[in-house]
N, C-alpha and C positions, 0 to 999 in steps of 0.2 A: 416098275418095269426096268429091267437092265439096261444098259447101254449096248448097244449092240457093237459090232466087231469096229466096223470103218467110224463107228462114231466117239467110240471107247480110243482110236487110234490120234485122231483126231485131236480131239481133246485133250490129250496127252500131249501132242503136237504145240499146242497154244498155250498149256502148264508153261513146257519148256521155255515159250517166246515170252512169256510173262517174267518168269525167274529170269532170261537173258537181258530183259528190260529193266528188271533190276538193276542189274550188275552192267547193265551201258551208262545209267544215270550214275551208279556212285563212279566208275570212272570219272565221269565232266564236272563230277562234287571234286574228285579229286586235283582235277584240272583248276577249276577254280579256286582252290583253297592255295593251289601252288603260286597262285596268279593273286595273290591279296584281297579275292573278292568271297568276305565269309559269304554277304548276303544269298550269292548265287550258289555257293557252295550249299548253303542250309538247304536253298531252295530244291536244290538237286538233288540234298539227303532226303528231302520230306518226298521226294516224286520215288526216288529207292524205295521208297518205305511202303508208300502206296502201291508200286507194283509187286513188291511182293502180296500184300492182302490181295490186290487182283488174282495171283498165284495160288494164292492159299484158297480163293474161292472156286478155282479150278480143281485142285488137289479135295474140297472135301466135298465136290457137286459130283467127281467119279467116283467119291467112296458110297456116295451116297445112294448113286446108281447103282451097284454093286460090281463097278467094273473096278482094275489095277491099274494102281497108280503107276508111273514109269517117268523115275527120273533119271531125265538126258543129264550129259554132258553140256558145259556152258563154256565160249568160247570166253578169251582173254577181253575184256574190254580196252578201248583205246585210252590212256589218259595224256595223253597231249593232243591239241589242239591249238592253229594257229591263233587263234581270237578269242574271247567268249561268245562274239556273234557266231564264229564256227560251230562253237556248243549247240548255241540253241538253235540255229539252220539247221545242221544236221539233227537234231532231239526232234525237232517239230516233220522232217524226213521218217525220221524212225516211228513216231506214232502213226504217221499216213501209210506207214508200210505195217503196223499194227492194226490198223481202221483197215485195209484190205483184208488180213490175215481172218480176222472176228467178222468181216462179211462175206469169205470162204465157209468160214468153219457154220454161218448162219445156213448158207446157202446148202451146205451137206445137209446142217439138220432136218431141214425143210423137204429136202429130194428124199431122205429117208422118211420123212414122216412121224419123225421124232417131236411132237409137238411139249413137252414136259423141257427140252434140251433147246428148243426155238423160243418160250415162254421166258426164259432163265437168262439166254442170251441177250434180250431185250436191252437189259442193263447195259450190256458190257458198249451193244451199240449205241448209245445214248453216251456214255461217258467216251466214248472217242470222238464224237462232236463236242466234249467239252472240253476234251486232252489236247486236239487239233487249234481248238479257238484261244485255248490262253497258251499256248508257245507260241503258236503265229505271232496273238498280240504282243509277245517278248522279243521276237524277232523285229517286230514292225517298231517296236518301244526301241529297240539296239541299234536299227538302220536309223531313224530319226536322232538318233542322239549321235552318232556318227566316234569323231573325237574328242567332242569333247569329254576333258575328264570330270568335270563338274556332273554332269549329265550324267556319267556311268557312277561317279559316285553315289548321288541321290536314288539311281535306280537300283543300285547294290542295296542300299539301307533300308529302302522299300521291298526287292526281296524276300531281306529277313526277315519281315514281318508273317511270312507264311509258316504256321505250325504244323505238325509232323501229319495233322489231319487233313491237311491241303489248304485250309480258309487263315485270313489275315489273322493275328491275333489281338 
């Protein structure tokens, strides 16, 4: 069964928020890297990386529906940033305004009746309670550590240990 018009729009709609969440993470990789912290740096590549396969799960669930795909325009990412805690407060912002987006775009599916596109979606809600839970716990690991520099160095080295798949290595 096709996708239908507002649901094919849609869809299309959250491609784009996905590629732009790309492209917000490798900005604050970029911030970080200018800042001497590879580990967060990497950390921030590995989340780029991730959101794009998020993207690409988007891009090949419309071809699959037999709707067109439509790639937007994607706005300039920021890469400065007061702190690294500004990083990750705002990152952990930006997925809660992604966990809204993907409970929109749930809530379309559902009012049309799209159950194959509600079925599919399942995923994406579940891994926003995962997206939401370990940037908070980054942000809560940032504030607890405050100034000192011991603390943000151990937690940078710790960072790096996430591989491009998301899990420690």
């Amino acid at each position: 069964m096709a996708l239908n018009t507002r649901v094919e729009e849609a869809m299309n709609d959250q491609l784009q928020k996905e590629l732009q969440s790309a492209y917000v993470y490798l900005g604050m990789s970029a911030y970080c890297e200018s800042q001497s912290l590879p580990g967060f740096a990497g950390w921030l590549r590995a989340q780029f990386d991730e959101e794009q396969q998020h993207a690409f799960r988007f891009y090949t669930f419309i071809i699959d529906r037999e709707g067109a795909v439509d790639l937007r325009q994607l706005d300039a990412p920021p890469t400065r940033y007061k702190s690294v805690v500004d990083v990750f407060e705002t990152a952990l912002a930006h997925e809660k305004a992604v966990t809204v987006a993907i409970n929109e775009l749930y809530d379309l599916v559902a009012t049309e009746k799209d159950f194959a596109s509600q079925a599919w979606l399942d995923w994406f809600a579940t891994e926003q309670v995962e997206e939401e839970k370990t940037v908070g716990q980054i942000v809560d690991d940032l504030h607890r550590i405050g100034d000192d520099g011991n603390g943000l160095f151990i937690l940078d080295r710790s960072m790096g240990e996430r591989s491009s798949t998301g899990e420690a290595s």
